[in-house]
Structure formats: structure tokens, C-alpha cells
C-alpha positions, 0 to 999 in steps of 0.5 A, spaced: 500 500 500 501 506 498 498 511 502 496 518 504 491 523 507 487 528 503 484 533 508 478 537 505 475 543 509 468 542 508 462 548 509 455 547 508 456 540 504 461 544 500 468 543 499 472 550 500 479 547 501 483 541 500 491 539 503 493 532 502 500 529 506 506 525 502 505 518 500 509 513 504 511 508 499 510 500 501 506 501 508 500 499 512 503 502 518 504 510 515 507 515 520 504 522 518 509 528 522 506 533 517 502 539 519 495 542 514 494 548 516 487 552 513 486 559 514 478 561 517 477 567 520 475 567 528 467 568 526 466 561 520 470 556 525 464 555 528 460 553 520 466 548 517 468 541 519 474 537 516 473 531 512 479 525 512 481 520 508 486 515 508 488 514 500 492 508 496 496 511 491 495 507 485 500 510 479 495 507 474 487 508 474 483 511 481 487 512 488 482 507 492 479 510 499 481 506 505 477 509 509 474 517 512 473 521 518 470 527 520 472 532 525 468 539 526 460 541 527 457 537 522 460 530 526 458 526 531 461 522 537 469 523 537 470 527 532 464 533 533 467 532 541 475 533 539 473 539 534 470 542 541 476 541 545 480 543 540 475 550 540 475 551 547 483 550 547 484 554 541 492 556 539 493 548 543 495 542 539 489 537 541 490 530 539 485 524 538 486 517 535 480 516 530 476 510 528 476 510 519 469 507 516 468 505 510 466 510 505 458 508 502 
């Protein structure tokens, strides 16, 4: 497996911006140390959420998704509870483990 991980920043079902890491070539264990940085004004962190999806690079054909994550307002469970921490805390780096599901 080849992956890698497309971050999208996502208002109203609308995708504004994306960002996506480097592809670890030959893993099924990679290890991202990147940081994605989105810009959003103070008064519009409160309407976008970030979509995350573990990509297989494939050189020939389609990238097939591995599985997707979502943090932000429009999440539920941990990914709606670490984009409230990470609101409360603001300028603090919060991490989480999340579970990926299969897109449908």
C-alpha cells in the first residue's frame, strides 16, 4: 500500500479547501509528522468541519479510499467532541486517535 491523507475543509456540504500529506511508499503502518494548516477567520470556525481520508496511491487508474473521518460541527461522537476541545483550547495542539469507516 501506498498511502496518504487528503484533508478537505468542508462548509455547508461544500468543499472550500483541500491539503493532502506525502505518500509513504510500501506501508500499512504510515507515520504522518506533517502539519495542514487552513486559514478561517475567528467568526466561520464555528460553520466548517474537516473531512479525512486515508488514500492508496495507485500510479495507474483511481487512488482507492481506505477509509474517512470527520472532525468539526457537522460530526458526531469523537470527532464533533475533539473539534470542541480543540475550540475551547484554541492556539493548543489537541490530539485524538480516530476510528476510519468505510466510505458508502
Amino acid at each position: 500500500s501506498d498511502p496518504y491523507v487528503k484533508v478537505s475543509l468542508m462548509c455547508e456540504g461544500r468543499r472550500l479547501k483541500k491539503r493532502k500529506t506525502t505518500t509513504k511508499k510500501n506501508t500499512l503502518n504510515p507515520i504522518y509528522n506533517e502539519a495542514i494548516i487552513f486559514d478561517i477567520p475567528p467568526e466561520n470556525v464555528d460553520q466548517v468541519s474537516l473531512s479525512i481520508a486515508v488514500m492508496d496511491y495507485d500510479r495507474v487508474g483511481h487512488n482507492e479510499v481506505i477509509g474517512v473521518c470527520r472532525t468539526g460541527i457537522d460530526a458526531e461522537g469523537l470527532g464533533r467532541d475533539h473539534w470542541n476541545e480543540m475550540l475551547a483550547y484554541p492556539r493548543k495542539p489537541i490530539t485524538h486517535w480516530h476510528p476510519l469507516v468505510e466510505v458508502r
